[in-house]
C-alpha positions as CSV (number, residue, x, y, z in Angstrom):
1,X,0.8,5.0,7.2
2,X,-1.9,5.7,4.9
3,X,-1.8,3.1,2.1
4,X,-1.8,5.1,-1.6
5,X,-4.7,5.2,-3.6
6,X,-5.4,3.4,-6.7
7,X,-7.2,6.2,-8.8
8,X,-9.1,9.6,-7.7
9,X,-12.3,8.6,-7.5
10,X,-13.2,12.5,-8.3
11,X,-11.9,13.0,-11.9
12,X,-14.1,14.1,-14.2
13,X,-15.6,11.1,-16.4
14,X,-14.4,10.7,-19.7
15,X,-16.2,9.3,-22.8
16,X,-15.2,5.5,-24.1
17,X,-15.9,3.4,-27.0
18,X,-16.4,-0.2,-26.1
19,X,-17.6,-3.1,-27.5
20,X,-19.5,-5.5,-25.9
21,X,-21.7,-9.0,-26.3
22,X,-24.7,-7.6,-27.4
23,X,-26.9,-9.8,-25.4
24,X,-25.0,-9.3,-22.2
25,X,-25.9,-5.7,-22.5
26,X,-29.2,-6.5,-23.2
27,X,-29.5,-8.9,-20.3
28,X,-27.8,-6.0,-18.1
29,X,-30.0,-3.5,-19.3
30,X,-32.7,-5.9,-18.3
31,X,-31.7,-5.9,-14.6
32,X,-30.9,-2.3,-14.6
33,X,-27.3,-2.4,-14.4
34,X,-25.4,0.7,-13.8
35,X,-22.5,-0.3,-16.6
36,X,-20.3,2.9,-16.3
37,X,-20.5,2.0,-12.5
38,X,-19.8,-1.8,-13.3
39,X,-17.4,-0.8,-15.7
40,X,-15.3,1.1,-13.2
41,X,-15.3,-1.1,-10.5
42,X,-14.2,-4.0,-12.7
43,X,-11.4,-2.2,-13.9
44,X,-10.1,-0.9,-10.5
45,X,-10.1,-4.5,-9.4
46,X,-8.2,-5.3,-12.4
47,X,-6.1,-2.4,-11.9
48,X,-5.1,-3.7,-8.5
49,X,-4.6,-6.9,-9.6
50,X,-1.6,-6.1,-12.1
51,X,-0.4,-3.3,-9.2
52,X,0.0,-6.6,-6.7
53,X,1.7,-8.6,-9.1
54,X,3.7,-5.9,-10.5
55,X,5.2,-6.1,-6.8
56,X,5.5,-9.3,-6.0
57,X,7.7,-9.9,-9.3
58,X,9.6,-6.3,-8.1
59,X,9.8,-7.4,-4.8
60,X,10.5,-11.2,-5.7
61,X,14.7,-11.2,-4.5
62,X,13.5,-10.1,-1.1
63,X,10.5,-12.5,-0.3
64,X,12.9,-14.9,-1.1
65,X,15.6,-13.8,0.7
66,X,12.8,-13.2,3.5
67,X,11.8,-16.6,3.4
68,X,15.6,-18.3,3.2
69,X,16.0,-16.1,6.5
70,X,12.8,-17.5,8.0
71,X,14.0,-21.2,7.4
72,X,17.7,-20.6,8.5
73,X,17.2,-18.9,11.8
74,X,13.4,-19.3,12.2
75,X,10.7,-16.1,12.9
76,X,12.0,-13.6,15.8
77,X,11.3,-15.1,19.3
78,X,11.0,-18.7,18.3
79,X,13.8,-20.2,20.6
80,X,12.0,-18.4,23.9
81,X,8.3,-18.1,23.1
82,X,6.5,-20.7,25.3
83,X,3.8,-22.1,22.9
């Protein structure tokens, strides 16, 4: 199954307004870093991160109950696997 994308990486582009440390961006500039393009990674990594721990917490009641399973009768195959 293929797994759902975070964004579409083909919208169009729309204008921001941010603010920034002023001599970060000048030190970027210096080293001719793409910001839009550093912008937009960062935040799909941050975007990803709050996705993932928006499901652990929804999914928290069934880890657990996973995991009490796991303890209680151990992983499938554990009484006849051989090593």
């Amino acid at each position: 199954m293929e797994a759902k994308k975070l964004y579409d990486p083909s919208a169009p582009k729309k204008p921001v307004n941010l603010s920034a440390n002023a001599d970060l961006l000048h030190h970027a500039k210096q080293e001719n870093i793409n910001l839009s393009q550093t912008f937009e990674e960062a935040l799909a990594i941050r975007l990803r991160e709050k996705r993932a721990e928006r499901w652990r917490v929804e999914n928290r009641d069934a880890i657990a109950a996973y995991n009490q399973h796991i303890e209680r009768d151990g992983i499938f195959g554990s009484r006849t696997r051989r090593f």
